[in-house]
C-alpha positions in Angstrom: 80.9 1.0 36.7 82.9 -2.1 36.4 81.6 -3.9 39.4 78.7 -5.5 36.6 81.0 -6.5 34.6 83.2 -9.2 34.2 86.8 -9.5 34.8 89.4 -10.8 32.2 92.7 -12.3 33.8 95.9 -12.1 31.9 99.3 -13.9 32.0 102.0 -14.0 29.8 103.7 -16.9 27.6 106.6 -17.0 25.4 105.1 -20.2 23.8 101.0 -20.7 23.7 101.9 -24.8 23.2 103.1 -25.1 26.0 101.1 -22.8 28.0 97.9 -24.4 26.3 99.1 -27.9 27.8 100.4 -26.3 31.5 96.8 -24.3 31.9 94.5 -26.8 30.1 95.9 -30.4 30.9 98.0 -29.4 34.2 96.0 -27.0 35.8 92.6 -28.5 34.1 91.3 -25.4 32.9 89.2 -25.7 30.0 90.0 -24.1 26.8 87.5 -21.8 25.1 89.4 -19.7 22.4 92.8 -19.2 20.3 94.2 -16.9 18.0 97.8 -16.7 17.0 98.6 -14.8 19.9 96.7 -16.0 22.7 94.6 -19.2 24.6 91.6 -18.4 26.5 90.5 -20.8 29.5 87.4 -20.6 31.5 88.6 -20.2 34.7 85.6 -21.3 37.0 83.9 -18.6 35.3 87.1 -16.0 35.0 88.4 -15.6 31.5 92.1 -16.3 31.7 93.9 -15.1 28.6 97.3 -16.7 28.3 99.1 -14.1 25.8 101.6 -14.5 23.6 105.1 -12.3 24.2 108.5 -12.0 22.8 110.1 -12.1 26.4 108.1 -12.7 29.6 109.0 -10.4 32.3 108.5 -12.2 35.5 107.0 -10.5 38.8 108.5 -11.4 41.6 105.1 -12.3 44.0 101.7 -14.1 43.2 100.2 -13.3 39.8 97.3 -15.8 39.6 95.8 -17.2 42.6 93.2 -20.0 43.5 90.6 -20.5 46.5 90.6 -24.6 46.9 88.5 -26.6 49.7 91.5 -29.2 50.4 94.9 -28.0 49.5 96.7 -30.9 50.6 94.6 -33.0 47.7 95.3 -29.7 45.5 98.9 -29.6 45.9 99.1 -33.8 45.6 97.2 -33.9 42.3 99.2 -31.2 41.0 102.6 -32.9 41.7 101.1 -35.9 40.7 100.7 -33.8 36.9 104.8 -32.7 37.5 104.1 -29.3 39.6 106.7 -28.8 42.4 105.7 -26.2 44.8 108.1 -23.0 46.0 110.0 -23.0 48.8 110.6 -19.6 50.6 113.6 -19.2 53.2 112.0 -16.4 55.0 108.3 -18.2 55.6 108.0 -21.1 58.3 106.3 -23.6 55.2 105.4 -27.5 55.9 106.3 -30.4 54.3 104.2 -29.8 51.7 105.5 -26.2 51.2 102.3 -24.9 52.9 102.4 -21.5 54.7 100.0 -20.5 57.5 99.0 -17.0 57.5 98.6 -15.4 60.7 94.5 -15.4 60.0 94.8 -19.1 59.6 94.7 -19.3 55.6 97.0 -21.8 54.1 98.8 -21.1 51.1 101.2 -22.8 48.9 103.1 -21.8 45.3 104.4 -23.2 42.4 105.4 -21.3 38.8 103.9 -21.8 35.4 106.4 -23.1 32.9 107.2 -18.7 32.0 108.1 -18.2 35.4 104.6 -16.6 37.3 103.8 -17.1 40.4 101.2 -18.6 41.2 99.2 -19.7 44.1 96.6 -22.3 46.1 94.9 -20.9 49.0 92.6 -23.1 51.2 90.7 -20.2 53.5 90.2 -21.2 57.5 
């Protein structure tokens, strides 16, 4: 039933300013709606609606996720806009903060300015 239809991502915010500028100017998604209580971006084609909340409860792994072609450029560009990517103790990560799946998949992290987790993913 819902495989025609299209899917709506959501993450929270405890201030859409802020959010508007780390989604639209940081991230380079381009912004298609507002309300008082939320900014939508186009996502490649994804609606991402960044929603407004009294207290954002965190989760503690990857709540948004993109495929890239090059994540070294990826991760460069985005610490070129201020990003700085995660470091996990437990995962064998490179310079760059790049982990290697064991399929070959490389994958870095970094946080919007709420705290989510979010990631960069540049498939073998």
């Amino acid at each position: 039933m819902l495989g025609s239809s299209d899917l709506v991502g959501f993450v929270a915010t405890t201030d859409l300013a802020r959010a508007r500028s780390f989604y639209g100017d940081v991230l380079g998604l381009e912004h298609v709606d507002e309300s008082p209580v939320a900014h939508v971006f186009n996502a490649n084609g994804t609606a991402l609606r960044v929603t407004l909340v009294d207290h954002a409860t965190t989760a503690p792994y990857t709540v948004l996720g993109w495929s890239v072609v090059d994540i070294e450029e990826a991760i460069r560009s985005l610490e070129e806009k201020g990003v700085s990517f995660e470091r996990f103790p437990e995962m064998n990560q490179d310079d760059l903060g790049v982990w290697t799946t064991p399929g070959g998949d490389r994958v870095a992290w970094f946080k919007d300015p709420d705290g989510n987790v979010i990631s960069v993913t540049q498939r073998r």
